[in-house]
Backbone bond lengths (Angstrom), bond angles and torsions (degrees), N, CA, C in turn:
res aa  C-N    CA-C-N  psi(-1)  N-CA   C-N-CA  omega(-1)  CA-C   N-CA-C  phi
1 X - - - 1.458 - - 1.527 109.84 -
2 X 1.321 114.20 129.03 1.454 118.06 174.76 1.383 102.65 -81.84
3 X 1.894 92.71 147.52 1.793 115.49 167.02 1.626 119.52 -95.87
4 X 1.453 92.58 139.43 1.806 79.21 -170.69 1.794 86.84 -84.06
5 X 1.338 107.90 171.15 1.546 135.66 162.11 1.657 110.26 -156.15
6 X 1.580 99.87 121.30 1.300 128.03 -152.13 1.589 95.59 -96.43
7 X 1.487 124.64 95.65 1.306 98.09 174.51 1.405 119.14 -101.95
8 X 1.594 113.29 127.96 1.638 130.56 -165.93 1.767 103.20 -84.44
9 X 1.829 111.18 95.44 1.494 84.53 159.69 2.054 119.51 -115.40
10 X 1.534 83.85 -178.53 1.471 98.57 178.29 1.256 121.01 -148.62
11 X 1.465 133.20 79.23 1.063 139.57 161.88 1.554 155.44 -66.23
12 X 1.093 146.02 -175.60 1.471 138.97 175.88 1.673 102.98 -143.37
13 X 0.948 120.25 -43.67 1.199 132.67 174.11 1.432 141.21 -105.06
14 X 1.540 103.03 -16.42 1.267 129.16 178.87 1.562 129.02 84.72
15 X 1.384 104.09 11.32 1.119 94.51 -171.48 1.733 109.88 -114.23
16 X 1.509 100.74 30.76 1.816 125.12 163.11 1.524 74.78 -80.64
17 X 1.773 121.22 -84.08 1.276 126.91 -131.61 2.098 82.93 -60.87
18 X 1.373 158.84 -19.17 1.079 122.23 -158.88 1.642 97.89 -109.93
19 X 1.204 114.44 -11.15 1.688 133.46 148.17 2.006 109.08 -33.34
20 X 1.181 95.26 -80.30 1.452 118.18 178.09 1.625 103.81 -55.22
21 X 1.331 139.93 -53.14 1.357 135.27 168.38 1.992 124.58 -41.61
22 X 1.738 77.07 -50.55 1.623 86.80 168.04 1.415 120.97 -54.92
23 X 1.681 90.03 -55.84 2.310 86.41 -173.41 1.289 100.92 -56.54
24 X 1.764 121.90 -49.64 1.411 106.60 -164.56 2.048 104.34 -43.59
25 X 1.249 126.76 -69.40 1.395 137.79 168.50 1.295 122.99 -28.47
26 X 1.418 111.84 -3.64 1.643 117.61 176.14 1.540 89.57 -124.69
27 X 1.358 138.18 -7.04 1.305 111.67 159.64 1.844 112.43 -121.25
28 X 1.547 86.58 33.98 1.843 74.28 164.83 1.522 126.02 -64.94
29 X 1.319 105.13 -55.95 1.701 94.65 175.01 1.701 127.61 -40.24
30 X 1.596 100.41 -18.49 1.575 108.50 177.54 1.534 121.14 -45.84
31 X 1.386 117.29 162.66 1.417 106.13 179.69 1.680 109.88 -92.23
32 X 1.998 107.23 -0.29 1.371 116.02 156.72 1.694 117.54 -55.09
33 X 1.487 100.20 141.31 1.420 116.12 163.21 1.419 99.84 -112.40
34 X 1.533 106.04 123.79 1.471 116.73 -159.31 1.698 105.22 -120.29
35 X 1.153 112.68 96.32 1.393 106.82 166.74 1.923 130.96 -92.57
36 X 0.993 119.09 149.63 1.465 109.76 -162.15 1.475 101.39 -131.02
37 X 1.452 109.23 118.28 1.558 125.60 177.27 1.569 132.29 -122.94
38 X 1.349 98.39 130.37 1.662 91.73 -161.10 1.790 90.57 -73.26
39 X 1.378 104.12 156.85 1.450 109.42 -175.02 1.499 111.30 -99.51
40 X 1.388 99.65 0.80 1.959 94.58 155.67 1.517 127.78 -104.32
41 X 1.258 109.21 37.35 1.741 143.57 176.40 1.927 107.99 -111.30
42 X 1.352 100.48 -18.35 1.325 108.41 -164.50 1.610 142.79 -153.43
43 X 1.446 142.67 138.15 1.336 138.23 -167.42 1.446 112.58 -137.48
44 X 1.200 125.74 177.09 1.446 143.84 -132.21 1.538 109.86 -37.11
45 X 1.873 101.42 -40.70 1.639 91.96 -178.20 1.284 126.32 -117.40
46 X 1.569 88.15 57.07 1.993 102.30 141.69 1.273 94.62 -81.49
47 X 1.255 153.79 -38.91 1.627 129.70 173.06 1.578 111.14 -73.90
48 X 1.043 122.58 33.18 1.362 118.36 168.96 1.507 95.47 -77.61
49 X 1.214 88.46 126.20 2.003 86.95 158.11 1.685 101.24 112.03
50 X 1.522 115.28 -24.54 1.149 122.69 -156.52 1.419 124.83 61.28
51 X 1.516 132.95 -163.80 1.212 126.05 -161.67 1.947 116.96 124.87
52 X 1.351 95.77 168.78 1.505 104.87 -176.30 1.902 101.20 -94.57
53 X 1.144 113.61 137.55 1.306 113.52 -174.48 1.744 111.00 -136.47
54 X 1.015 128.92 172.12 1.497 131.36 177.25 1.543 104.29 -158.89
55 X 1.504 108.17 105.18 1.221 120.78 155.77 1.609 111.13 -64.33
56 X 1.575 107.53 121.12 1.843 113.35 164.15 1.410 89.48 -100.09
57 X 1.200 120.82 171.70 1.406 127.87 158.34 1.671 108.75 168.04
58 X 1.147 108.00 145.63 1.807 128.68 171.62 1.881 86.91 -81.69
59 X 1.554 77.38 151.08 1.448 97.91 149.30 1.664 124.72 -106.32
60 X 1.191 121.36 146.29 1.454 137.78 -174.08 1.245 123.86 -101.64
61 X 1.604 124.86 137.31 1.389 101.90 -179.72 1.329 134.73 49.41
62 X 1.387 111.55 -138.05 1.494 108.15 173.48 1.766 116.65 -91.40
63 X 0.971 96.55 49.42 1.660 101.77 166.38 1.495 95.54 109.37
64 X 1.059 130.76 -7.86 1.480 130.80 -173.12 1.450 134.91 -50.07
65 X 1.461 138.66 153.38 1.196 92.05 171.83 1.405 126.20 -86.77
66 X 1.283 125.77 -153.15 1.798 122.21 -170.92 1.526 89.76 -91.56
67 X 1.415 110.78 147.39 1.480 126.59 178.43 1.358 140.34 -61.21
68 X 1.609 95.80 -16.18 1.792 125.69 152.53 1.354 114.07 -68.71
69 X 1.197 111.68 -20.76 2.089 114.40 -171.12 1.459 96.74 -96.46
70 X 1.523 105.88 -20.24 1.621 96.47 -160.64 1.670 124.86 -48.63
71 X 1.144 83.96 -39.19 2.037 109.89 -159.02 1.836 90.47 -81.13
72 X 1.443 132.95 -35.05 1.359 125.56 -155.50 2.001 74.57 -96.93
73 X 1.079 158.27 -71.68 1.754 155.60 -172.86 1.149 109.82 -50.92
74 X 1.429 129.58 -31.87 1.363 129.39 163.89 1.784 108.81 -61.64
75 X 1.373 111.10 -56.11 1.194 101.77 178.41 1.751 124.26 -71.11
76 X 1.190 106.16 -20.55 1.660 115.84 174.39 1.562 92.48 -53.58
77 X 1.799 107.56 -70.71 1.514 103.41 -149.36 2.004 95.71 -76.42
78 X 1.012 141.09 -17.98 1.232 113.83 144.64 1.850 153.45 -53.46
79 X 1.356 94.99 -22.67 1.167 127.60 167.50 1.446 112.82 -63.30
80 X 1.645 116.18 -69.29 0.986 113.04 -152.13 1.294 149.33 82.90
81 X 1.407 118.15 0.67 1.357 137.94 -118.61 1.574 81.21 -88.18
82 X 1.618 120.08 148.38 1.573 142.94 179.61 1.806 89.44 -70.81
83 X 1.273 111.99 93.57 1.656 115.48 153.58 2.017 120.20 -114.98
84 X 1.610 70.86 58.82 1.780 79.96 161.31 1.746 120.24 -102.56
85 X 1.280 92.00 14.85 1.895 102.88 159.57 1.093 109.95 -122.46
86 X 1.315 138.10 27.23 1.523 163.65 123.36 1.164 137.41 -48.46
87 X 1.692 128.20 92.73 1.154 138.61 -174.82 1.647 110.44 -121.33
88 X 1.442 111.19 120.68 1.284 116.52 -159.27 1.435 117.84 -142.59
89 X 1.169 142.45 148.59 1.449 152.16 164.84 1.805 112.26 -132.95
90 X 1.078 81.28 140.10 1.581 115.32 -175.28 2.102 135.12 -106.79
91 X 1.154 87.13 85.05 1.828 87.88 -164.85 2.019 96.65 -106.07
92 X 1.412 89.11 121.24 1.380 109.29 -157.98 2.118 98.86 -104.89
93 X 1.375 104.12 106.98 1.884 91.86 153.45 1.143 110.50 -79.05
94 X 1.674 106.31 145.47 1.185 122.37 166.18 1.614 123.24 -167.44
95 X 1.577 121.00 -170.60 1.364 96.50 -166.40 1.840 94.94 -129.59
96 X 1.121 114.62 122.66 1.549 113.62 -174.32 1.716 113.92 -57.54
97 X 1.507 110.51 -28.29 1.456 100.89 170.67 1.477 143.22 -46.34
98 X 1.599 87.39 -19.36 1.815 108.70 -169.65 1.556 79.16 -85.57
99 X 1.521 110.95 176.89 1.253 133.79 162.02 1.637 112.20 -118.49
100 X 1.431 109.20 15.01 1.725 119.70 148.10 1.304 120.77 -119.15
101 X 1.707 94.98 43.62 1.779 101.98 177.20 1.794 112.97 -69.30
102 X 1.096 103.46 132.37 1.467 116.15 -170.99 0.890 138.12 68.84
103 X 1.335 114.13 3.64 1.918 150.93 148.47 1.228 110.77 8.01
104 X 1.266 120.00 -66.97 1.829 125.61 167.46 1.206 120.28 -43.92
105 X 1.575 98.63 -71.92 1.753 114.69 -174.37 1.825 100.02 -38.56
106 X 1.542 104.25 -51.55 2.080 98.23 -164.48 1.363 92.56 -70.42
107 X 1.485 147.23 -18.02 0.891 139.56 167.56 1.252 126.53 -35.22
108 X 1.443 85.75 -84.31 1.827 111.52 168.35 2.117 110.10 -37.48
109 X 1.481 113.37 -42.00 1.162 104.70 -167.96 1.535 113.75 -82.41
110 X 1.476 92.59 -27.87 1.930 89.25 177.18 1.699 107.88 -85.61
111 X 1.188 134.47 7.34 1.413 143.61 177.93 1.503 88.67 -92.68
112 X 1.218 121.50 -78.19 1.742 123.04 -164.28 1.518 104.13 -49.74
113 X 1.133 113.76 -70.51 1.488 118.41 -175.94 1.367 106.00 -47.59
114 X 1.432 152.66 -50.03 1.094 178.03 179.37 2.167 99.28 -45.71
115 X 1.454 95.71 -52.00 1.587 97.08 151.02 1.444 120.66 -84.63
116 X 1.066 136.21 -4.62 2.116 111.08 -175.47 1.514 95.40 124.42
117 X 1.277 121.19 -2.85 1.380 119.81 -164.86 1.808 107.39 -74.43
118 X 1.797 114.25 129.20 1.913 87.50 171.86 1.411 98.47 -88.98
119 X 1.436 124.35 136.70 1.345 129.08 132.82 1.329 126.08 -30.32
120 X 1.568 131.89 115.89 1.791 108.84 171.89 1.603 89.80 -104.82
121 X 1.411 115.32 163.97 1.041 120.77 170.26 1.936 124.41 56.98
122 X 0.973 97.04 172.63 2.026 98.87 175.20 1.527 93.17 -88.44
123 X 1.598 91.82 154.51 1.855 103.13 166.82 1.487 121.91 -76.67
124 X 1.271 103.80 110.87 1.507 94.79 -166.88 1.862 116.80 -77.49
125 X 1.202 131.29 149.48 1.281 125.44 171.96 1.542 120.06 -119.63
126 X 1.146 99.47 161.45 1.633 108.84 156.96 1.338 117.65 -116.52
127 X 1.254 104.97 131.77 2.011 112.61 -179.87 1.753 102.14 -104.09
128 X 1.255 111.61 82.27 1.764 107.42 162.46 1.450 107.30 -34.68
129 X 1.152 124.90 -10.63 1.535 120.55 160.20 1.887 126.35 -51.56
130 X 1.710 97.85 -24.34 1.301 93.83 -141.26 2.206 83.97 -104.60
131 X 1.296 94.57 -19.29 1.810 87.28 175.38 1.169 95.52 93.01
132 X 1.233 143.59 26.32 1.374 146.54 156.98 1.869 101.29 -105.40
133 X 1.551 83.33 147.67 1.844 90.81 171.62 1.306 111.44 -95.62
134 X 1.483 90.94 134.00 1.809 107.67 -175.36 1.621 105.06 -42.27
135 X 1.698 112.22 -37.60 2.154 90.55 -174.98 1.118 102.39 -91.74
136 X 1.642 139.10 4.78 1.263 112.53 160.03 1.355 105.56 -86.56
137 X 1.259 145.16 -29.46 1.281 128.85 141.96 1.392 130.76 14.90
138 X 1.285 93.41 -77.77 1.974 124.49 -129.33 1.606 80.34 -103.39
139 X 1.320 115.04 -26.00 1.917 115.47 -178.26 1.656 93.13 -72.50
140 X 1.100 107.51 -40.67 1.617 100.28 -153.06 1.516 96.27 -87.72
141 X 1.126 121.46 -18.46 1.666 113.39 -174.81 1.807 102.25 -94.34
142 X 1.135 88.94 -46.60 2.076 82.78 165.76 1.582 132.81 -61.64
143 X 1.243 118.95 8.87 1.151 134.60 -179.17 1.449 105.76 -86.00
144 X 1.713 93.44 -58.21 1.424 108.54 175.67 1.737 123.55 -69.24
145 X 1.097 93.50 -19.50 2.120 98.68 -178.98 1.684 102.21 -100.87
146 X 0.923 112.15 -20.05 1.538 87.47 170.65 1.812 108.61 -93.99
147 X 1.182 101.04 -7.13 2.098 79.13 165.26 1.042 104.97 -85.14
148 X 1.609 128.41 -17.86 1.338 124.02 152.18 1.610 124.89 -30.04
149 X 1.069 105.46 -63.80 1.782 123.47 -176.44 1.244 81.34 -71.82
150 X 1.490 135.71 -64.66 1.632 100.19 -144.38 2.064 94.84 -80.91
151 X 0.954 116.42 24.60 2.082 101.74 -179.52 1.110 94.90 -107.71
């Protein structure tokens, strides 16, 4: 039986959403069924039901999140919604020069957790600082977080 994994993005520039395209493409052979949704399509109950999820997302501004996520995290952390059948990871772009590097991503993790949500694994990032591309990144760190989810 296949597992779904919901991947949540939020971009400014788009290059969360070509981040998120990549991992899905490094876990096709998986026995995951991986769907990928921009998070300004959507609010609190896409976690209806519970499930495995993956926040992608840029950071904005001063650590903010991207302005497409705004309206679907606004309504989470108003909500509140019980996500203790919520298992989630969080891979954040961002740029280490700021001193709100990865600003979104800790966002996203102290909001989920903050409802019932488990964290698997650390939030992984990319620093456009470092001259690496965010989906070779996000390929090489999703390799490693989903044997996370599936152990």
């Amino acid at each position: 039986m296949s597992k779904q994994l919901t991947i949540l993005v939020g971009t400014v520039s788009g290059n969360a959403e070509m981040t998120a395209e990549e991992m899905s493409d490094v876990l096709a052979d998986s026995p995951l069924t991986i769907t990928i949704r921009s998070m300004a399509d959507l609010d609190a109950s896409v976690f209806d039901g519970g499930g495995d999820f993956l926040v992608c997302t840029s950071t904005h501004g001063l650590g903010d999140v991207p302005d497409d996520a705004l309206d679907f995290f606004e309504d989470v952390e108003d909500r509140k919604p019980d996500l203790s059948t919520v298992r989630f990871g969080v891979f954040c772009l961002g740029d280490s020069v700021y001193e709100t590097f990865a600003g979104a991503g800790k966002q996203f993790v102290a909001l989920l957790k903050g409802c019932g949500a488990k964290l698997v694994g650390e939030m992984g990032v990319h620093d456009a600082s470092e001259g690496d591309l965010a989906e070779e990144v996000g390929a090489d760190w999703i390799r490693v977080w989903v044997e996370l989810l599936e152990g």
